[in-house]
N, C-alpha and C positions, 0 to 999 in steps of 0.2 A: 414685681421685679424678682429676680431668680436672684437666689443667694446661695452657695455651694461654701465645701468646708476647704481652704487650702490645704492638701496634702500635710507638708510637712506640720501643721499645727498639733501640738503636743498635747494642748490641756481641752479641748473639747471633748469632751465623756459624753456618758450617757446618762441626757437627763431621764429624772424620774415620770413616770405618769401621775398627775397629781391623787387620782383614786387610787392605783394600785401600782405603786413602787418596784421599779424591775431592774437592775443590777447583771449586768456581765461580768464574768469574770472577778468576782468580788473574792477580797481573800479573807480568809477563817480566821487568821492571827493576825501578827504585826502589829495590832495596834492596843496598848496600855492605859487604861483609866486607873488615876488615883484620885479620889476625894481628898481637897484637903478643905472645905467646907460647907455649908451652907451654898456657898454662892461663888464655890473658888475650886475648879478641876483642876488636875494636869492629863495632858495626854502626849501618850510618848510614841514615836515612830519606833517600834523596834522591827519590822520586817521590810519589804519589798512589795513595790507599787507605786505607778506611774500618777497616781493623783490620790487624794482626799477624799472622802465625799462627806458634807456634812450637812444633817438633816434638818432642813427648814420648817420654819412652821410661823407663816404670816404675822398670826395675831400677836404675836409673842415682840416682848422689846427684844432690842440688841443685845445680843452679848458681845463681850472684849475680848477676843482671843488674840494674843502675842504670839507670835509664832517665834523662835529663838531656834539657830542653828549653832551645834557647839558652841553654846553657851553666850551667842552676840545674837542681840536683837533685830530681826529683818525688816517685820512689818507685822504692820494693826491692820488687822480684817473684824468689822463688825455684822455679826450676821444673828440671824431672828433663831436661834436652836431649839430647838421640838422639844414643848413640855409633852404634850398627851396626844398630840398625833402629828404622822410626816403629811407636809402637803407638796415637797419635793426634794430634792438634792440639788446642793451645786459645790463645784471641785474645787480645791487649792492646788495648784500645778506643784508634784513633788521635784519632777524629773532635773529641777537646778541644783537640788541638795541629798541627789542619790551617792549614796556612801559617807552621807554624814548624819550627826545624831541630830535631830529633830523632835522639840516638845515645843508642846503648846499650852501656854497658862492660861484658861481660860475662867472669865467673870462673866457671872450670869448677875440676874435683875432678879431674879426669880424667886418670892418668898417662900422659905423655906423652913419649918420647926427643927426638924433634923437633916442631919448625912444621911441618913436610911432613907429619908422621902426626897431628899435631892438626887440620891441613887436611881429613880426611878423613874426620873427625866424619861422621854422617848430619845433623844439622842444620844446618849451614854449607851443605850442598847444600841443603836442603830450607826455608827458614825465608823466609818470602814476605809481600805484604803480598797483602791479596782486600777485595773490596765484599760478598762474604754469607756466612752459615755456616746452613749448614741443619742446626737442632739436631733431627729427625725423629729419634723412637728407632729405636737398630741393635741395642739389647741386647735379648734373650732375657727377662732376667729383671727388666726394669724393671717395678714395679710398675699395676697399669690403671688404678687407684682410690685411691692412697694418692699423696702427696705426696713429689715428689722434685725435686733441681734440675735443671735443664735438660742441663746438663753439671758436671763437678768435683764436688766431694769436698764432703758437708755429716756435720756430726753437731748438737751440738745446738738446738733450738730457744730464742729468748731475745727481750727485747722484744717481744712480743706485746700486742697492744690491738685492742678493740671502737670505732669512731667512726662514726657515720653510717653504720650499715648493713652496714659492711665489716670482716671479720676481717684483721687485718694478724697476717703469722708472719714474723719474722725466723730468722734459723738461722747456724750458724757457716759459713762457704763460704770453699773457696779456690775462685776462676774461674783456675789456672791450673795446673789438674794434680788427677785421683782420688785424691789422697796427701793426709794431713795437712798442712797448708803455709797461709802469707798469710793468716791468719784476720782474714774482714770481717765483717759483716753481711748475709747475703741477705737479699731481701726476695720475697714473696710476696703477694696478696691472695686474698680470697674471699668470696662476697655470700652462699654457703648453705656452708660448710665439704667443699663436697663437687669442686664446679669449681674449680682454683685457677688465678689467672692472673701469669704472671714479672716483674717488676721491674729495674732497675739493681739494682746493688749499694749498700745504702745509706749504709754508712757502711765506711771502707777504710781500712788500716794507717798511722800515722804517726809520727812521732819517735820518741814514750814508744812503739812498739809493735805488737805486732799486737791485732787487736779480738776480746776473749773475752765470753764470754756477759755480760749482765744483762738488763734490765728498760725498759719506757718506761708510762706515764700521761698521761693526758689532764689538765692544769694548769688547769681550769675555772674557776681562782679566779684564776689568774694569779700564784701564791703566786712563782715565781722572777723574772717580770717579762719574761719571753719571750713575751707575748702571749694574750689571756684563749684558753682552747682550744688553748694550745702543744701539742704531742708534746716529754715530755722525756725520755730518755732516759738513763740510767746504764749504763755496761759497764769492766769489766777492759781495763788497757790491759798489755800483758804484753811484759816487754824482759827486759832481766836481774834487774829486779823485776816486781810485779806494784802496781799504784797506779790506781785507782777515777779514770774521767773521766767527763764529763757532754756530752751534746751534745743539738740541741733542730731542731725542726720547725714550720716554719707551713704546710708546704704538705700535712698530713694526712700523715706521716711517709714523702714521696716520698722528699727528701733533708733532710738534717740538717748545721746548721752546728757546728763544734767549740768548746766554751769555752773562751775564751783563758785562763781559770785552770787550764784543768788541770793536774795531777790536783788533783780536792777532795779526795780521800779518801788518806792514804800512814799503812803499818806498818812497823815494823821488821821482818813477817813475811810470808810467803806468805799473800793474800785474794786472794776473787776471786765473779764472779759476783754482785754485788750487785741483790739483790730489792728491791725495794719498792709502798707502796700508802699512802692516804691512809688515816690514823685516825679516824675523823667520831665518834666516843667523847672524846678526847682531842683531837680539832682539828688534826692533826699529820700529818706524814709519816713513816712507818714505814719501815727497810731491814734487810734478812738480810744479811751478808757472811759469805761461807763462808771461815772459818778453817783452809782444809785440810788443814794436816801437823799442827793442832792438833786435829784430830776435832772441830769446835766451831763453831756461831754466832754471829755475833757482832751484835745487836740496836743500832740505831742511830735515833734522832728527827731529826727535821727541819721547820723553820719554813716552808723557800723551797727546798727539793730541792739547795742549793747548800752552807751549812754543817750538819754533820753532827755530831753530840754522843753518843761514845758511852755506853749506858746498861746493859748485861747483856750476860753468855755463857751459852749454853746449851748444852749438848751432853758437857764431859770427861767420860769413861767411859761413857758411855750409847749403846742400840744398837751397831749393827756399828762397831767401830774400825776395821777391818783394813787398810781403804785410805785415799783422801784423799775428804775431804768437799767436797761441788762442788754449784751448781745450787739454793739452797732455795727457798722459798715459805712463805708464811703467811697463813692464811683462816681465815674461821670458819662452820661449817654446822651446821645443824640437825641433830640426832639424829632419826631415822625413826620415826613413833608415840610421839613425845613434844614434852613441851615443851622440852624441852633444848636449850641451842646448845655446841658444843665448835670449839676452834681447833686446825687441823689443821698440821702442821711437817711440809715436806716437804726431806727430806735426801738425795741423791742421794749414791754412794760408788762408787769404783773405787777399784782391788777391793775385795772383800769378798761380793758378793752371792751369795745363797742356793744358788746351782750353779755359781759362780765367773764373776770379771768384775765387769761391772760388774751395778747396779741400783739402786731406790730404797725407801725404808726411810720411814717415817714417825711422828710422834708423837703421839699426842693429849693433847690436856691444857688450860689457861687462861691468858690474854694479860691482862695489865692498863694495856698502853701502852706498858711498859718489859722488862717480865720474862713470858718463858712458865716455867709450871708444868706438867711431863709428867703424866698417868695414872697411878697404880702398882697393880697387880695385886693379887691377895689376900695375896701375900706381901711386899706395899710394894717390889717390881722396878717398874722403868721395864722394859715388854716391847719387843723388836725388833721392829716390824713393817713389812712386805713390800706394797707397790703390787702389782705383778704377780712371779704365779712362774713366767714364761718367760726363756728369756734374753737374750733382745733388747727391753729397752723400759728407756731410761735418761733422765735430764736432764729427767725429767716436770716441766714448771710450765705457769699456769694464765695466761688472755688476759685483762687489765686492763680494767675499765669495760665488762664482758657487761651484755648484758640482763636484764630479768628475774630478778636475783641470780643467774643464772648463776654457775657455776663449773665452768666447760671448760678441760681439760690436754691437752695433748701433749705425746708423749715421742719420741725418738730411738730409730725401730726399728733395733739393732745391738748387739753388744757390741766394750768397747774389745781383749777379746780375741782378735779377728778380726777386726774393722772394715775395716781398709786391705789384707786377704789377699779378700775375696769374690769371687766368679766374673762381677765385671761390671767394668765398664773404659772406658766413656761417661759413667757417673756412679757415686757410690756412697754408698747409704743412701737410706732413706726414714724420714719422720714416717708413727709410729704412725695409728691413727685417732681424731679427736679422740674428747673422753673425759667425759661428767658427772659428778662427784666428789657423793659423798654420805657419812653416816655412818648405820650399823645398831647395835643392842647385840645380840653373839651370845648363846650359852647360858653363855658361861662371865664372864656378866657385863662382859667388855670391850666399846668400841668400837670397831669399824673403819671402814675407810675403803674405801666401795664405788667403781667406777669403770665406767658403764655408756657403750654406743657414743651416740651425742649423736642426737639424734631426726631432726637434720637425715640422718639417713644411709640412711633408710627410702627414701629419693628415689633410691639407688641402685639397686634393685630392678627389673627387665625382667620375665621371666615365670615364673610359678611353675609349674617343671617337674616336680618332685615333692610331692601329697599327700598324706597317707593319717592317719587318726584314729588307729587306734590299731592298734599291729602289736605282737604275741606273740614275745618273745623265748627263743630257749634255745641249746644249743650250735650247732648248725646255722647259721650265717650267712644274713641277709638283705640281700640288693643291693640300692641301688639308684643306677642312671646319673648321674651328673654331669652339667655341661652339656661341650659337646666342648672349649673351652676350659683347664676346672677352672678358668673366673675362679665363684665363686658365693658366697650365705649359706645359711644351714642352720640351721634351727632345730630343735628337737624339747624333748617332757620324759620325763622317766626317770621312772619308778617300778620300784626294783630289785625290790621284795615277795622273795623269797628267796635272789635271787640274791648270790650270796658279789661277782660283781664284771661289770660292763656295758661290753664292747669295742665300741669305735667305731674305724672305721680307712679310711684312705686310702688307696687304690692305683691303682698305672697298670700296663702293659702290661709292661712291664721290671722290674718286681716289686718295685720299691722303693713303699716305706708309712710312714706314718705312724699307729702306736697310741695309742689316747687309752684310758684304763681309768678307769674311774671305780667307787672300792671304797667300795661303802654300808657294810660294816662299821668301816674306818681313816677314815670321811668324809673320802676324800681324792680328788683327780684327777690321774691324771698324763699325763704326754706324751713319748712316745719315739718322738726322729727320727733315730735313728740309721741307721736304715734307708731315709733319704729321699731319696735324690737322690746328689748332688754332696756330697762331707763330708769329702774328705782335702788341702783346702785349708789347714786348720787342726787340730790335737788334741783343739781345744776345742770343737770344733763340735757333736761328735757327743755326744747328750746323754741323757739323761732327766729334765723336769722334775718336781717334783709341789708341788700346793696345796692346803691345807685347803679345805673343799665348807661348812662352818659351818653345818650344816643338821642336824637331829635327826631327819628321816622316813624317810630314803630316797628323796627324792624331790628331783631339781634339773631345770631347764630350764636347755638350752644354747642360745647362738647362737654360731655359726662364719663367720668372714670370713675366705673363702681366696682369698690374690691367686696372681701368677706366683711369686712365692718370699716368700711369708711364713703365717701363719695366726694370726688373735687369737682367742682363745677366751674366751667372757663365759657363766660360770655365775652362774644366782639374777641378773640383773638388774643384773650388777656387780659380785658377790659378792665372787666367787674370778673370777680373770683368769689366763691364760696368754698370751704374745705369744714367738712363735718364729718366726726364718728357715728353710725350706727352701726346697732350690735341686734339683728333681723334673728329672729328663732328660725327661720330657715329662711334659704335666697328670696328673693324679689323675683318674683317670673314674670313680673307684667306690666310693661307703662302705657298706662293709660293717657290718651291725651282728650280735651275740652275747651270750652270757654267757657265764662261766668258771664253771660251777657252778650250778645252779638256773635259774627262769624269770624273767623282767622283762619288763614294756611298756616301748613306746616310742609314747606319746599326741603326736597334734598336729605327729608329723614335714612338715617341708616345706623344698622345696629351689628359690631361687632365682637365676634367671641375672641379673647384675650388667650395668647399662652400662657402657661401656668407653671410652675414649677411645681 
């Protein structure tokens, strides 16, 4: 996906190159260090410039800079400042307190014998104000086509809504460092889910907090009194509790003002991430609050988005316990070739998931306003079920007020296993690719939860470099070229006919690959990327996944979406999903195809090169 900077945005500078640091327009003065210890600067604005920049350096803890304007406190930015070398810059937007005095008290962690050796910090030398940052990728493995932030550190996706034409995706974002840290709101748009264009930041850390995931709706009725067609919004305000705030939009959710009640929502316990959506059944507003350490939901109504009544828990002892429950969702879709509708509970867990880390688990079952009722199998179990089984696609939920009854997800391509160790360092992480949510009945009588690429994504597509109808499989491998890239899609359909099991594989020139096996006898699919790239960042990296195929013929159709470091895999239409990062020392030029045992076709293969930004 194409990501472009909106004109008017003020604070997007230029980030640095992580080896060698380059600076436009940087200015000579303006900016005042006084030691007043060991572990306690001040820095004072005394000139002219559009932003900050202050020099990062990974390994390093946080420091605590205050920022104070004329002598009132604004805000806490924690960011990693450069002992002994820069690994890059990121800006603090001055342009709201031009023509005012501005210092920053800042606390470091950093042991220190004297002033004179704290003096010689790498930041104190290097921390400048500049008029631009040129956010141009420097990383290797920033995604072409998928959605990432411009700079800093994002994971999940949250307040998400349809208005006039335009996708709005929020996401958790620090703007001042690739590490966990300052959680705001970023903001995003996109008029086809495919070009995405950058935002301010739209809603930023205050009192109660830093800003964690929720939810926002279109208020069409005016039910809270924010104005008929408000943006409201609900998110976790997270300090040394965690306590539910509300904040709202009239300008199409650019920026949002904060309720001066908050918090609405307060437990005596760890919640968080609060879902919600209108009831048009009951008349009502609906919310999910994720009960975390309780494994549990927790179901809540609402007249005016503002007082909350709780009504039902759902969740003790059901599916995956292992970790904390985070991120839900709650919908209702059509069963495929019937008349059925079922309401689908999306529960999101770190840890616990199906290859360890995180991932997302789902329920089906019926909603009656107040209370869901899960599915139970032939032996009356509530089953655990699995969104995707790769290991990067977590925090899945769905964009409020879609067209068409849509029901479009995105999720957090990453796990929290290795999320802040990956081999990029300009930004880090990407949203999956959006997602159509459906439901099928398989053979064993349940329903699942299909999740196919969104149609808008066909637009991706430049030239189709590989055809061919139908090609004869056996042991012997069959090649064929990638584009010189390996940015591409790939479709094709199996028919294994006697083959014991169908290898598809990736490779480049350095010999690392990626195997995908698909065994018509276990109906299953796997994916091992242990051999793909870059892997000893992390213990947990190097994997193999596998997902039920839920097919009785021997016969699935795949499409594959391979960026610079990731690959989604969609069996049957959505069926069965895989999403995994690899990090390839150079493209993939080649998929080779075989069996392990007997003959299979491969009908209808074709291989296309992707636009790129």
């Amino acid at each position: 996906m194409k990501l472009t900077v909106k004109k008017v945005i003020p604070f997007f500078m230029a980030l640095l190159s992580m080896n060698s640091p380059m600076i436009t327009n940087a200015k000579d003065t303006g900016v005042k260090i006084e030691h007043l210890g060991v572990n306690n600067t001040l820095v004072r604005i005394t000139g002219d410039g559009k932003y900050l920049l202050l020099p990062i350096q990974e390994s390093n803890d946080d420091a605590r800079i205050n920022l104070l304007v004329n002598g009132d406190y604004k805000k806490v930015i924690n960011a990693r400042l450069a002992k002994s070398k820069i690994d890059y810059f990121v800006p603090v937007d001055m342009a709201p307190y031009k023509n005012e005095d501005v210092v920053l008290t800042i606390v470091t962690s950093q042991g220190r014998n004297s002033v004179r050796e704290a003096k010689e910090d790498a930041c104190w030398k290097n921390i400048m104000l500049s008029d631009t940052f040129d956010t141009s990728n420097r990383e290797k493995y920033r995604p072409a086509f998928h959605h990432t932030p411009l700079y800093g550190w994002m994971n999940d996706p949250n307040g998400m809504f349809y208005k006039d034409g335009v996708w709005h995706l929020y996401y958790q974002y620090n703007p001042y460092g690739s590490k966990w840290q300052n959680l705001s709101w970023g903001h995003s748009t996109s008029t086809d889910l495919v070009n995405w264009e950058s935002h301010p930041t739209a809603i930023e850390p205050n009192g109660l907090g830093m800003v964690f995931s929720g939810s926002s709706v279109v208020d069409r009725n005016n039910s809270a009194g924010f104005g008929k067609d408000a943006i409201v919004a609900l998110y976790t305000s997270a300090d040394i509790s965690q306590t539910q705030s509300l904040a709202w939009s009239n300008d199409n959710g650019e920026t949002f003002n904060i309720y001066p009640g908050n918090p609405i929502i307060t437990l005596e316990s760890e919640a968080r991430d609060p879902n919600m959506f209108w009831d048009e059944n009951h008349k009502c507003w609906v919310l999910l609050l994720a009960h975390a350490l309780e494994h549990e939901m927790l179901i809540f109504t609402s007249p005016d988005l503002k007082s909350w009544t709780l009504q039902s828990r759902f969740g003790k002892g059901l599916g995956s316990q292992d970790g904390v429950w985070e991120c839900p969702d709650l919908f209702e879709l059509p069963v495929e070739g019937t008349d059925e509708k079922k309401w689908v509970l999306i529960c999101n867990i770190n840890p616990g998931g199906p290859f360890g880390g995180s991932a997302t688990q789902y329920f089906i079952g019926d909603f009656d306003g107040k209370t869901f009722t899960p599915d139970t199998d032939a032996n009356g179990n509530v089953p655990t079920k699995w969104l995707d089984y790769g290991k990067d696609h977590y925090a899945t939920v769905s964009w409020s007020d879609t067209p068409d009854n849509r029901r479009t997800v995105i999720g957090w391509m990453s796990n929290w296993q290795y999320a802040a160790e990956v081999p990029t360092m300009q930004f880090r992480s990407a949203n999956t690719l959006p997602r159509e949510m459906g439901l099928f009945k398989a053979a064993d009588g349940q329903i699942y939860a299909s999740s196919a690429p969104s149609p808008e994504l066909t637009a991706m597509r430049d030239k189709l470099t590989v055809k061919s109808a139908k090609i004869a499989l056996s042991a012997k491998p069959k090649n064929f070229n990638l584009p010189s890239d390996g940015i591409c899609e790939i479709l094709m359909d199996i028919e294994a006919n006697k083959a014991k099991e169908v290898n598809i594989e990736l490779k480049n020139s350095k010999g690392e690959n990626v195997t995908m096996i698909y065994n018509a006898e276990s109906k299953t699919m796997s994916f091992d990327r242990t051999n793909s790239g870059l892997i000893d960042f992390s213990q947990d990296f190097p994997a193999v996944t596998v997902t039920p195929t839920y097919e009785t013929d021997g016969k699935i159709g795949l499409r594959l979406f391979i960026d610079r470091s990731s690959i989604e895999l969609f069996g049957n239409d959505g069926r069965f999903v895989m999403t995994n990062l690899v990090f390839p020392t150079s493209p993939y030029s080649t998929l080779s195809l075989k069996t392990n045992g007997g003959k299979a076709k491969i009908l209808n293969l074709k291989i296309y090169s992707l636009k790129t930004k």
